[in-house]
C-alpha positions in Angstrom: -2.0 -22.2 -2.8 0.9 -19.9 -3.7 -0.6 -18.6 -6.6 -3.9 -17.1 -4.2 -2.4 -13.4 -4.0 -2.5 -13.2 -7.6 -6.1 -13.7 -8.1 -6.8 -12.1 -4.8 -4.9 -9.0 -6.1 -6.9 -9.0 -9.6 -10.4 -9.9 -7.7 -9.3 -6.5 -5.2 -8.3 -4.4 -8.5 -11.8 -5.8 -10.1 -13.5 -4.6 -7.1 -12.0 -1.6 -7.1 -12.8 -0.7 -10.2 -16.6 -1.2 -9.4 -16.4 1.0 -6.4 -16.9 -1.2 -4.1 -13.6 0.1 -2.0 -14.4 -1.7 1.7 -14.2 -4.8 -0.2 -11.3 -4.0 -2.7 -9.3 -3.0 0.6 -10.4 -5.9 2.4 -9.1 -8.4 -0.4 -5.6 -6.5 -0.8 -5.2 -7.0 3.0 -5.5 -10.4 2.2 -2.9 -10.5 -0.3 -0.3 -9.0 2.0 -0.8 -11.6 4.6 -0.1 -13.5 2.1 2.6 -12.2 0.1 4.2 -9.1 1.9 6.7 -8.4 -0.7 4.5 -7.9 -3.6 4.8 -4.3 -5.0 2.7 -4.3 -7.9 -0.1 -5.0 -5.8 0.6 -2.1 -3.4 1.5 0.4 -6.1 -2.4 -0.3 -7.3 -3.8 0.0 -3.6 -1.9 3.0 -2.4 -3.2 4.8 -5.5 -6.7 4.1 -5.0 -6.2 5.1 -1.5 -4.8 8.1 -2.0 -7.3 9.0 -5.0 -10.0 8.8 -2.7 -8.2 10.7 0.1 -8.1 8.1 2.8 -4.6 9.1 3.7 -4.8 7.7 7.1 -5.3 3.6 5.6 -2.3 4.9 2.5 -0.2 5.6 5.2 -0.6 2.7 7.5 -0.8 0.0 4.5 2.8 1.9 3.6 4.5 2.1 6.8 3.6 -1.2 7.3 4.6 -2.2 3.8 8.2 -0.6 4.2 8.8 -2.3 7.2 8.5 -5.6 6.2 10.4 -4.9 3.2 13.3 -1.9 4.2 15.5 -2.4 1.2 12.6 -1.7 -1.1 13.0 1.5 -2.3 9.8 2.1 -3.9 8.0 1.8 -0.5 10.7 4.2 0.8 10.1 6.7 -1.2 6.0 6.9 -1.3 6.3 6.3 2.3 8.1 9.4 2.6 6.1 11.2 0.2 2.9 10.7 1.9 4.2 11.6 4.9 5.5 14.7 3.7 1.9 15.4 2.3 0.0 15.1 5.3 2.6 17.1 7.3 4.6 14.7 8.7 8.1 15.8 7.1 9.6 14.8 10.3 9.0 11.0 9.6 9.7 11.6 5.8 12.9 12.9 7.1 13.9 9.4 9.0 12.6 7.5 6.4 14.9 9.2 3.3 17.8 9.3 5.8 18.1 5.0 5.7 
């Protein structure tokens, strides 16, 4: 049913706030295979990720992310911050520039 990623997203957030991350993750991977588009779901996962340092899944749920939605300029932006924080200015660079 449509309305899947919404409890999916609220189960991952639950989850999350447990600790139990590989699930949490697992579940918000599901909502964006079902719902690309849906920000306040990524604005949640991106800042667990990055709380608990695993830059490498931020940055690949965010790339990903902006892709599918390049008019979004939330996704723009942290994409671009993140890359900027792990080094990557070059990339943060191209993505600003669009």
């Amino acid at each position: 049913a449509p309305e899947d990623y919404l409890i999916r997203a609220k189960l991952a957030t639950a989850l999350m706030a447990n600790g139990q991350h590989d699930e949490s993750d697992a579940e918000f991977a599901r909502v964006f295979k079902i719902k690309p588009d849906h920000v306040p779901a990524m604005k949640v996962w991106v800042e667990s990720l990055t709380k608990r340092q695993n830059y490498s899944l931020a940055g690949s749920a965010l790339e990903s992310f902006y892709k599918d939605n390049p008019t979004n300029l939330w996704a723009a932006q942290e994409y671009a911050r993140l890359m900027s924080f792990v080094g990557s200015d070059d990339v943060s660079a191209q993505v600003m520039a669009k």
